[in-house]
C-alpha positions in Angstrom: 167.0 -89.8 165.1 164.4 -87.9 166.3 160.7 -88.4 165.0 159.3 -86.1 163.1 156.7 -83.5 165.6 159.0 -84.1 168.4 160.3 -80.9 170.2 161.2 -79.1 173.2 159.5 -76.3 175.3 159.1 -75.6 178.7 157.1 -76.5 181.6 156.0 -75.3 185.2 155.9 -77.8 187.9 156.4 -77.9 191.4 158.2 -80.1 193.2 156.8 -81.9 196.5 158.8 -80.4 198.6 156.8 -81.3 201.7 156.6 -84.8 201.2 160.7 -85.1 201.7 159.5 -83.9 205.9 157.2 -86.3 206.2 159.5 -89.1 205.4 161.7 -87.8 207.6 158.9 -87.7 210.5 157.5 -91.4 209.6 161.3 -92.9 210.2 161.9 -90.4 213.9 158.3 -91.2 214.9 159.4 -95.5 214.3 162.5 -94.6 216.7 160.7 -93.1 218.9 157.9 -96.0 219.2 160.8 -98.2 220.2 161.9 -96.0 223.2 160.9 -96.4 226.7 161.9 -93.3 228.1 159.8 -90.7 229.2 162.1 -87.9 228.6 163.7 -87.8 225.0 165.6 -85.2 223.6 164.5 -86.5 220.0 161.0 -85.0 221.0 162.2 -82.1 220.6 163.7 -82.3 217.4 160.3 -84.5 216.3 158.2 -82.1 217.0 160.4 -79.0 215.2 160.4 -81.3 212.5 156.7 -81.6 212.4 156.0 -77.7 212.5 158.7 -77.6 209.3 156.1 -80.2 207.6 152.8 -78.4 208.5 154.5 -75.0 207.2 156.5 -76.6 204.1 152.8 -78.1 203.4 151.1 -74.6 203.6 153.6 -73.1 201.7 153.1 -75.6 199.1 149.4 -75.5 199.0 149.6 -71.3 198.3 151.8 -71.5 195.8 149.9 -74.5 193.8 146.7 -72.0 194.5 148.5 -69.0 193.2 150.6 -70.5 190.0 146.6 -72.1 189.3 144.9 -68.9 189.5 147.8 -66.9 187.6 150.1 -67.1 184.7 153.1 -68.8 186.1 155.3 -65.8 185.0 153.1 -63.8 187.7 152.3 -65.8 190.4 155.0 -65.7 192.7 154.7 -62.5 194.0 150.8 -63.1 195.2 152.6 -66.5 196.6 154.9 -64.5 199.0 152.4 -61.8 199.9 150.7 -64.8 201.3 153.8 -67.2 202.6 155.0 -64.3 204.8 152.1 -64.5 206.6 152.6 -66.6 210.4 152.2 -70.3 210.3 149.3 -70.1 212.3 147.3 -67.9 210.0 147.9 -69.6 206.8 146.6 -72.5 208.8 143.3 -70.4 209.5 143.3 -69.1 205.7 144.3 -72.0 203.4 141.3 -73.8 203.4 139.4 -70.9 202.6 141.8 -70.2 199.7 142.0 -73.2 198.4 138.0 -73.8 198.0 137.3 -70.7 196.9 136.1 -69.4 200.2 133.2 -72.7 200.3 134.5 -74.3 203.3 136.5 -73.3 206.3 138.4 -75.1 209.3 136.5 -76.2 212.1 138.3 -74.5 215.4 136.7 -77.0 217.6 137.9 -80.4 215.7 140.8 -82.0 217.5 143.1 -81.3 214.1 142.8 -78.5 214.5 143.3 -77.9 218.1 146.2 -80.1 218.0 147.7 -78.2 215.0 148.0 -75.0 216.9 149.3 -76.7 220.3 151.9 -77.9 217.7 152.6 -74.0 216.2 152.7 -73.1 219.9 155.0 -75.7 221.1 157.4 -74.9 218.3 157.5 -71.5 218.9 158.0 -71.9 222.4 161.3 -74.4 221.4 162.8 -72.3 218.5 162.5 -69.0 220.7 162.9 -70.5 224.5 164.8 -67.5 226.5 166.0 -68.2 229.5 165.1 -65.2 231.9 166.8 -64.4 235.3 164.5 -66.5 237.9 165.3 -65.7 241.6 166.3 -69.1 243.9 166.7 -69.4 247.4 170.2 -69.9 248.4 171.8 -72.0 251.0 175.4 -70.1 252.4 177.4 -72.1 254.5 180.7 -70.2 256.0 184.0 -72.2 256.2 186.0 -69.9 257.5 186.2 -65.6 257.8 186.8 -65.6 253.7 185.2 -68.6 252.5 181.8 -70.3 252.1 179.5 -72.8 250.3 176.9 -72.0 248.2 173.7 -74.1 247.9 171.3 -73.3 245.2 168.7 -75.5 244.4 167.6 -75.4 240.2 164.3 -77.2 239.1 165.5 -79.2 236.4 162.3 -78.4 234.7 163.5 -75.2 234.5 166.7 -76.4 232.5 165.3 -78.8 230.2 163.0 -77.8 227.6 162.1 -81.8 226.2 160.6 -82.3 229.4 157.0 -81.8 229.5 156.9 -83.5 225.8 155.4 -87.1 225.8 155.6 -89.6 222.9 151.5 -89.3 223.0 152.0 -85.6 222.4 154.1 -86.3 219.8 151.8 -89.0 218.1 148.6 -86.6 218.6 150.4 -83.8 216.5 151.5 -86.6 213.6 148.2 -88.0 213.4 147.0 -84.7 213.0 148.9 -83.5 210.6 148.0 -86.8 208.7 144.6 -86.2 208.7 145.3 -82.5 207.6 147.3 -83.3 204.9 144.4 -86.2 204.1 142.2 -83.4 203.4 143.8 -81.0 201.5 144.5 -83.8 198.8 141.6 -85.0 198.3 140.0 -84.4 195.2 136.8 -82.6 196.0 135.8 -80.2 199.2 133.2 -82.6 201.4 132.3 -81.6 205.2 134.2 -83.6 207.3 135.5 -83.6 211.1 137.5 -81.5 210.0 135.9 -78.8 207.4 132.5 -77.6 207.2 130.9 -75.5 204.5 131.7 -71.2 204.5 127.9 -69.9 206.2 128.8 -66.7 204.2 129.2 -68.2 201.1 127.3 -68.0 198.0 127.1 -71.6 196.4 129.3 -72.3 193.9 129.1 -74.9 191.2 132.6 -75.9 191.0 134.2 -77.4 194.3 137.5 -79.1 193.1 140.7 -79.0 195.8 144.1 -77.9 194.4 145.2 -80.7 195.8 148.5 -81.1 198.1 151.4 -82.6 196.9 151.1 -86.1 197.8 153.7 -87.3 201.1 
């Protein structure tokens, strides 16, 4: 039986999406630890799996901006006027956003640098194109209607995991660690990371919309 005063109505929440990549990442980054190679082809899927958590996270952070600014009946289409935006200037705008334009990113912290290297080096996986390249090539006749061909490929040129370390991959998880670090916290302070908007007027408020915790 129910008790009397008990009913039903709805409510808005959103769920931490996010925090389901970064799970993912903390079990790939303890299998990678354990390798000894220098080349692994995880890397690459480590490090496409870290740009989906930086973006998922951005994503999340402008919609929990948007659905606090507006009614949640209205918020979504501001949301997607800012989502459709590239990954790597949602980085540059969210902090802005999210403190009502009192703080913005420092471009010379190492999160940050590290955080675009990452937006770089995903791009550069999810839309590698394999050009014509000219080789020099060895012809060795066997007879009047046959002959070998010798052509030497760079393997470099093959293999897009190589270049990637497991140190490149920990500097782009740390980062996005301490990112993520400072977009839940629950008030703006200047950090390594952060410093205060020169053109702002002061404002008396400073509380985050914090990020869904991972």
């Amino acid at each position: 039986m129910d008790v009397p005063g008990t009913h039903t109505e709805s409510v808005w929440l959103q769920p931490n999406v996010s925090g389901y990549y970064f799970l993912a990442l903390k079990g790939m980054m303890t299998r990678l630890s354990a390798g000894t190679a220098a080349r692994n082809p995880e890397f690459i899927a480590f490090v496409i799996t870290l740009a989906a958590a930086l973006e998922s996270l951005l994503n999340d952070l402008i919609i929990g901006q948007m659905a606090y600014t507006f009614e949640p009946e209205h918020y979504r289409k501001y949301a997607e006027a800012l989502i459709g935006m590239s990954a790597r200037n949602k980085l540059e705008y969210i902090v802005p956003l999210c403190s009502d334009n009192q703080f913005v990113l420092k471009r010379d912290s190492s999160t940050y640098q590290q955080l675009t290297k990452l937006v770089s080096r995903r791009n550069c996986l999810m839309h590698n194109k394999a050009y014509l390249q000219e080789y020099q090539a060895e012809f060795h006749p066997i007879d009047a209607a046959t002959c070998n061909i010798n052509i030497k490929v760079p393997y470099s040129t093959m293999d897009p995991a190589l270049g990637i370390t497991l140190q490149e991959c920990t500097d782009y998880f740390d980062a996005l660690k301490s990112f993520l670090k400072v977009m839940s916290s629950k008030a703006w302070l200047e950090s390594a990371l952060i410093c205060r908007n020169p053109g702002a007027a002061d404002s008396p408020g400073e509380q985050v919309s914090p990020a869904p915790s991972s």
